[in-house]
N, C-alpha and C positions, 0 to 999 in steps of 0.2 A: 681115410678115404682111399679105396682103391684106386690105382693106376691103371690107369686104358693104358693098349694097346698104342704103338704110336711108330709112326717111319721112320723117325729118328733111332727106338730101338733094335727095329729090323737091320737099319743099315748097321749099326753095330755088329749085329750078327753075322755081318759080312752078305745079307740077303736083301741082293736092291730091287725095290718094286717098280721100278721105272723103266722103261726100255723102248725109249725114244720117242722123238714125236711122230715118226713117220710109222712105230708099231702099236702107238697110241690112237692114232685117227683111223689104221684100217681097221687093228683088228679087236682093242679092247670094247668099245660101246661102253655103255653107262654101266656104273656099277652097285645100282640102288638095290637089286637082287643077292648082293654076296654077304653071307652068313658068317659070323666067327666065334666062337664057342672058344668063352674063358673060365678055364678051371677053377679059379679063385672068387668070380664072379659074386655079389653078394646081395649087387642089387638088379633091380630089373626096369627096362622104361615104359613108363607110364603111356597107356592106349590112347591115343586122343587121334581128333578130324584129320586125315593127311595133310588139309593145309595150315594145321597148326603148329605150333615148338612143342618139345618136347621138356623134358628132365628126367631125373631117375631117379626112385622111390625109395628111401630107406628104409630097409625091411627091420633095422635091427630091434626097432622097437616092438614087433610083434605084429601081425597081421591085422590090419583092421583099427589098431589103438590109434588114439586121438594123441598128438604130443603138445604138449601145453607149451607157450614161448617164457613161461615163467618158472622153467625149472634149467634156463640158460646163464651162464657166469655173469652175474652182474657186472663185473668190469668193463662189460659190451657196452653200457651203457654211462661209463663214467665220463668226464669230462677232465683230462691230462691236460695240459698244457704241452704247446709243440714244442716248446723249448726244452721239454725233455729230454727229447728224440735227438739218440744219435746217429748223424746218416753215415756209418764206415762201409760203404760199398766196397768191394774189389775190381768194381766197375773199368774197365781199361780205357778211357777216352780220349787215346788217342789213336784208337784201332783205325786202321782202313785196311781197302782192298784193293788189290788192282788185279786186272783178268784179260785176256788176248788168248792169241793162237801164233806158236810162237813156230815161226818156217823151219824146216827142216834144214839138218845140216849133217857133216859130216862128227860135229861134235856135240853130239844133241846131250852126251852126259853133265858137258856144262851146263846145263839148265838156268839152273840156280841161278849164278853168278848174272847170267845173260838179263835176268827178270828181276835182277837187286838187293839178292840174298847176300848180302857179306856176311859169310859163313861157316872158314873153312873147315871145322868137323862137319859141319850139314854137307857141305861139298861133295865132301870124301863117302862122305854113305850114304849120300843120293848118287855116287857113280857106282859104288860097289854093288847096290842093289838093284838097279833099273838096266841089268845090261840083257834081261831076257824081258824085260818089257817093252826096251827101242825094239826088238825083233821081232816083233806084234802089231808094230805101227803100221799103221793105213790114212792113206791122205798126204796131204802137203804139208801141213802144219800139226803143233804139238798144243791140243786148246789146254790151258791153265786157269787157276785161278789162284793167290797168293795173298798173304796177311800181314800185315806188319804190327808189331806192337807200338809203345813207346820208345823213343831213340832209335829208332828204326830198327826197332827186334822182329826176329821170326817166329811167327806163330803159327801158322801151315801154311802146306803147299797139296792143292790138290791139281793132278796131270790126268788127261783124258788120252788112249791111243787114237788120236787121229779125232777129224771134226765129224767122222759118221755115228750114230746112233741108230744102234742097232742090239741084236744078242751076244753079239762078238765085242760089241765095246767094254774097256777096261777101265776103272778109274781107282786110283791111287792116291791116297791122302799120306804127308807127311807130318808130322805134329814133333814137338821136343816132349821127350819124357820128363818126367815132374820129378824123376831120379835120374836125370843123368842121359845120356844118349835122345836116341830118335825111336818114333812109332812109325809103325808103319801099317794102312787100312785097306786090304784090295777087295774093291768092289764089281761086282761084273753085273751088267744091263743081260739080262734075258726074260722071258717074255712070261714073267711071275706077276707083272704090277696090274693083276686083273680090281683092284682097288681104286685104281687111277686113273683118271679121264682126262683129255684134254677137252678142254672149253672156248671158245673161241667168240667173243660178242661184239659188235661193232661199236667203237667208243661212245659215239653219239648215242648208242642206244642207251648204255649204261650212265652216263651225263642225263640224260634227257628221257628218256622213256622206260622208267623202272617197271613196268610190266611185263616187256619182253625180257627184262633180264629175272623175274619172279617166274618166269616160265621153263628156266633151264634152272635155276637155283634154289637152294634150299631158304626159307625166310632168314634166317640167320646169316647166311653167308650173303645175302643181297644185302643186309645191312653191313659186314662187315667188308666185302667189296666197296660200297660206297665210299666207306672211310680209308679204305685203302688209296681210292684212285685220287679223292680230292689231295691227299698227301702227295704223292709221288705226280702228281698230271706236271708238266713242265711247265711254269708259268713264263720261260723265255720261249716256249712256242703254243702259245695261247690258241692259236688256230687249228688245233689238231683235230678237234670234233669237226671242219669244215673238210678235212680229209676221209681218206678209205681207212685209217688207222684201228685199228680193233687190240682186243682185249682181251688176252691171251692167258690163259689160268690151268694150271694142274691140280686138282681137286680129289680129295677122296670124298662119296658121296656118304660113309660110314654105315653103320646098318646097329641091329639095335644094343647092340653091346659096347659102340665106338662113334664121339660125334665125328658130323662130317665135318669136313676142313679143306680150306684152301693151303697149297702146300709152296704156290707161287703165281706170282700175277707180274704180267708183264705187257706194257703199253708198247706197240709194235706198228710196225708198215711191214706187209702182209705182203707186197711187193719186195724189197729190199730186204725184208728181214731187218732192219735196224729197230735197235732195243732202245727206245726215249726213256723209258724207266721203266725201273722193275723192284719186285720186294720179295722176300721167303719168310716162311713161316718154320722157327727155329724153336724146336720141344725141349723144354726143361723140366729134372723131377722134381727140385726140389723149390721151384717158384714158377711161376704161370709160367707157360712160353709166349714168345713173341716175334713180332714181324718187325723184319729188316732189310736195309734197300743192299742191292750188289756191291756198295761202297761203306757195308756195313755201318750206315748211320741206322738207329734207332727210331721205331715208327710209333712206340709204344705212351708217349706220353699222354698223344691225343685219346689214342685207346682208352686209358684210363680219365680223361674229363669229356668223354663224348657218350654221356649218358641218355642223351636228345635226341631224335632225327633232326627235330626243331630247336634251336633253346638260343637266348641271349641272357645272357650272363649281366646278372644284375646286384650281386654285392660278391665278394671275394670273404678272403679273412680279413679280421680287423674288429675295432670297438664298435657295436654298437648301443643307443640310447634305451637305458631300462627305465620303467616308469617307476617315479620318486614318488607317487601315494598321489592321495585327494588333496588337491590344493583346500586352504579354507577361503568359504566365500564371504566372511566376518572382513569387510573393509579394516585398517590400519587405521587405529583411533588419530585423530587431528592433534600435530603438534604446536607450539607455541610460536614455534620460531617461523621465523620471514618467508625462510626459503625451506620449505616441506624437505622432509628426508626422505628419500628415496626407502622402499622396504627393502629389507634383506633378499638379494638373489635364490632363489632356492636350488638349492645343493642336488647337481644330477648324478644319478648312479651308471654308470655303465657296466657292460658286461663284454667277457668276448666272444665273437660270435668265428666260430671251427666250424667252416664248412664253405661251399660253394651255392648260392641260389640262379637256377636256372629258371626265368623269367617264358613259362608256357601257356598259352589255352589248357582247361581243364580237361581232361581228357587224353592232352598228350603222352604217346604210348615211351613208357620209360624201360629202357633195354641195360643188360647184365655188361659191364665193360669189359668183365674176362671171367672166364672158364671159375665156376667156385659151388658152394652149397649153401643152403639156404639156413644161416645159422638162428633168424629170428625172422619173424612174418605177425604181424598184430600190431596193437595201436598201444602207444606208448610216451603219457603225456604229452610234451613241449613237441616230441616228432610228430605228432599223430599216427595216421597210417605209417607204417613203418617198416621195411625189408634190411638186412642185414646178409650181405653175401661174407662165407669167409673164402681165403682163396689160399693156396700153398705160400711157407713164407712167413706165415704169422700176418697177412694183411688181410682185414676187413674193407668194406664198399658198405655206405649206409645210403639209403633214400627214404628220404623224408616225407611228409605230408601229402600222400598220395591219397586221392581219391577212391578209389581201388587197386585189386592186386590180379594178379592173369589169374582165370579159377581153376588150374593146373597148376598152380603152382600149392607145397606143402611145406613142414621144414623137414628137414633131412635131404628134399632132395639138391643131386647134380645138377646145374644149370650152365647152360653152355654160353661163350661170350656171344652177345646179340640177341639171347632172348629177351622175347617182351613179360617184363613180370611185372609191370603195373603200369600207372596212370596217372597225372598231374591233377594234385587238388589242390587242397587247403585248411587240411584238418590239424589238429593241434595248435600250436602257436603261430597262425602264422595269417599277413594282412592281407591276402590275394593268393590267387593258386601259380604255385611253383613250386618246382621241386629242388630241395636240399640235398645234398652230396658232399659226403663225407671219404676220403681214402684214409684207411689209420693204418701205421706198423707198430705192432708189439703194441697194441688198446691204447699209442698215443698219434694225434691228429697229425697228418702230413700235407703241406700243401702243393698241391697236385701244381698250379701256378707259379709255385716260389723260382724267383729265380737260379736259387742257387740250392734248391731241391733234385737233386743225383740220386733214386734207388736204383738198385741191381736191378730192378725191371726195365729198365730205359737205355742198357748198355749191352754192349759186348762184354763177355768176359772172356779172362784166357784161353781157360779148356774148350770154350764154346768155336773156337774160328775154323778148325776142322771142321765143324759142324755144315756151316755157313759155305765154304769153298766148294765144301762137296758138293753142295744142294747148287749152288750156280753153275757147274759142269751136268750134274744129273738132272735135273728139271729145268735149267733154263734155255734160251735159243740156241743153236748151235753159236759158237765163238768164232769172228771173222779170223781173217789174216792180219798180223802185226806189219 
């Protein structure tokens, strides 16, 4: 599967799309008209109503051919036991962050030490290097953002010159090399990020009136906005919808080569400028990416068992009762004795049942949990109707017994997380309409609920926290005063 296009590679390139919020609101506008032409390109997105989703067509089979779901690896379809599944994540879970704007001083090369880095090689070459970057600085304060591993290790440090954003702003990522010594990433804000829009919606609207928020957003990103906010809304200040507070987003709107994407969302007072919560959305190549809050907790579990706009959850994993045949209806011939003998109990089979049922009206619209391709689409005994997303990673997403399926949808194609590719029914095995959800790694069953279910999808990893520090200097609110 080709690789889009994505901001996380640009900013590698040392090429930042961003260039502040104050060059974002005058002079970017929307950016539904911008075109980008990929050499390698293979597939193309399917024509459909503007107010529909989209995906993107796999041409490889030939123009026009039909692909049958029964020339797919049947192991798609086997039944593993979870207990195979080994979960060896390099997951880091006991990453955080912490972020400020650190006042100016006469010994601004200390840095480090000032914000908690015990570190003395980092010291020494975060002084050696940044003495023509303090002579750059603008403003009062020095805005940061910094990582810590486990044992309170250094995993980056990303520095901003000064709280303005603008073309002239600088940001500098530090990271440890994986051989030895220190990286070093300078980025510079100038007025490239015609991709990037700020968005701005009033909370209540997005709480409460998802109309106005379908009016500036793509159908996809309004569902996954949603899911965003109900995560991150602060339930110690529950009254925020009763406020002016709005809902603050940097978005690429994408165009037909690149989905669109939220790049950060951040719940705000629009007066104060104070950040209640916020999340970025952090690109991976070799497994879905995902969104994470500025304290680097993971937002990604829900992601993955929020396959409902609507749903209650009505069995888990666990045994459930198989039917033991025709009972007979020939009465037990009369014994001699006083006290009648009870018949033999009849012997129950059970089975296990791998999966999740979400308890919905027929009809309800069932959306893609991440970014994947359409490995199977047909009806397929005990599932019935039946979709199969795979996603990077070696992980599959199964949905069950649906009613129908979006009629843009194919197999081959790309589908983006949040589209609607089917419908809640009741076909194949199954006593009522709901929908079945399956997440599997390597064709064996994982449960999305387990308590002590950890994949690499739900964590920080090491290489990753450069990633994350940057995007909270680059897209997120300017950083007050420490």
């Amino acid at each position: 599967m080709n690789k889009k296009a994505s901001l996380g590679s640009l900013l590698v390139r040392g090429i930042i799309l961003f260039s502040g919020c104050a060059l974002l609101s005058s002079s970017l506008g929307l950016a539904h008209a911008a075109q980008a032409q990929s050499a390698n390109q293979t597939r193309q997105k399917v024509v459909v109503q503007p107010s529909k989703q989209v995906g993107l067509k796999d041409k490889s089979a030939g123009a026009g051919q039909k692909i049958s779901s029964m020339s797919l690896n049947p192991s798609l379809f086997q039944r593993k036991a979870p207990d195979e599944l080994m979960l060896d994540s390099n997951a880091n879970l006991d990453y955080r962050v912490s972020q400020g704007c650190l006042r100016r001083s006469f010994n601004e090369d200390n840095l480090p030490a000032s914000i908690g880095i015990d570190n003395r090689q980092f010291s020494e070459f975060f002084k050696n290097q940044t003495k023509t970057f303090f002579d750059r600085m603008r403003g009062d304060c020095i805005p940061y953002a910094v990582a810590f591993g486990s044992r309170n290790r250094f995993d980056s440090l990303s520095i901003m010159n000064g709280p303005i954003q603008d073309s002239k702003t600088e940001v500098w990522t530090f990271t440890p090399s994986a051989v030895g010594g220190f990286l070093i990433q300078q980025d510079y804000l100038k007025d490239e990020s015609k991709r990037l829009t700020e968005v701005r919606i009033p909370l209540r609207d997005v709480l409460y009136d998802p109309r106005k928020v379908n009016d500036q957003l793509p159908v996809e990103l309004v569902w996954e906005l949603n899911s965003l906010i109900k995560q991150i809304y602060p339930e110690e200040n529950n009254s925020l919808e009763n406020t002016n507070s709005v809902v603050r987003m940097i978005v690429d709107f994408g165009d037909r080569e690149k989905w669109a994407q939220i790049w950060a969302v951040e719940i705000i007072d629009p007066t104060s400028n104070e950040v209640y919560a916020n999340a970025f959305w952090m690109d991976r190549n070799d497994i879905p990416g995902g969104f994470f809050t500025g304290s680097g907790e993971s937002l990604e579990r829900s992601f993955w068992t929020n396959p409902l706009s609507y749903r209650r959850i009505s069995r888990g994993v666990g045994m459930v009762r198989a039917s033991s045949g025709k009972r007979s209806k020939t009465p037990a011939p009369a014994t001699k004795a006083a006290t009648p003998t009870p018949a033999p109990a009849s012997k129950q089979r059970y089975r296990a049942h791998m999966g999740i049922d979400y308890s919905a009206p027929t009809g309800t619209p069932v959306f893609s949990v991440a970014n994947g391709r359409v490995a199977h689409i047909g009806y397929s005994g005990a599932f019935g109707n039946l979709i199969i997303l795979e996603h990077p990673g070696n992980y599959h997403t199964y949905y069950a017994h649906l009613s129908n399926y979006n009629v843009e949808l194919e197999l081959g194609n790309e589908v983006r997380r949040g589209l609607e590719i089917g419908y809640v029914g009741s076909t194949g095995r199954s006593t009522g309409p709901h929908l079945h959800f399956e997440l599997r790694k390597n064709g064996i069953y994982v449960d999305p609920y387990g308590s002590k279910t950890q994949l690499d999808l739900w964590s920080m990893r090491d290489d990753e926290s450069g990633q994350l520090t940057r995007e909270i200097l680059l897209l997120g609110s300017p950083i007050k005063n420490n």
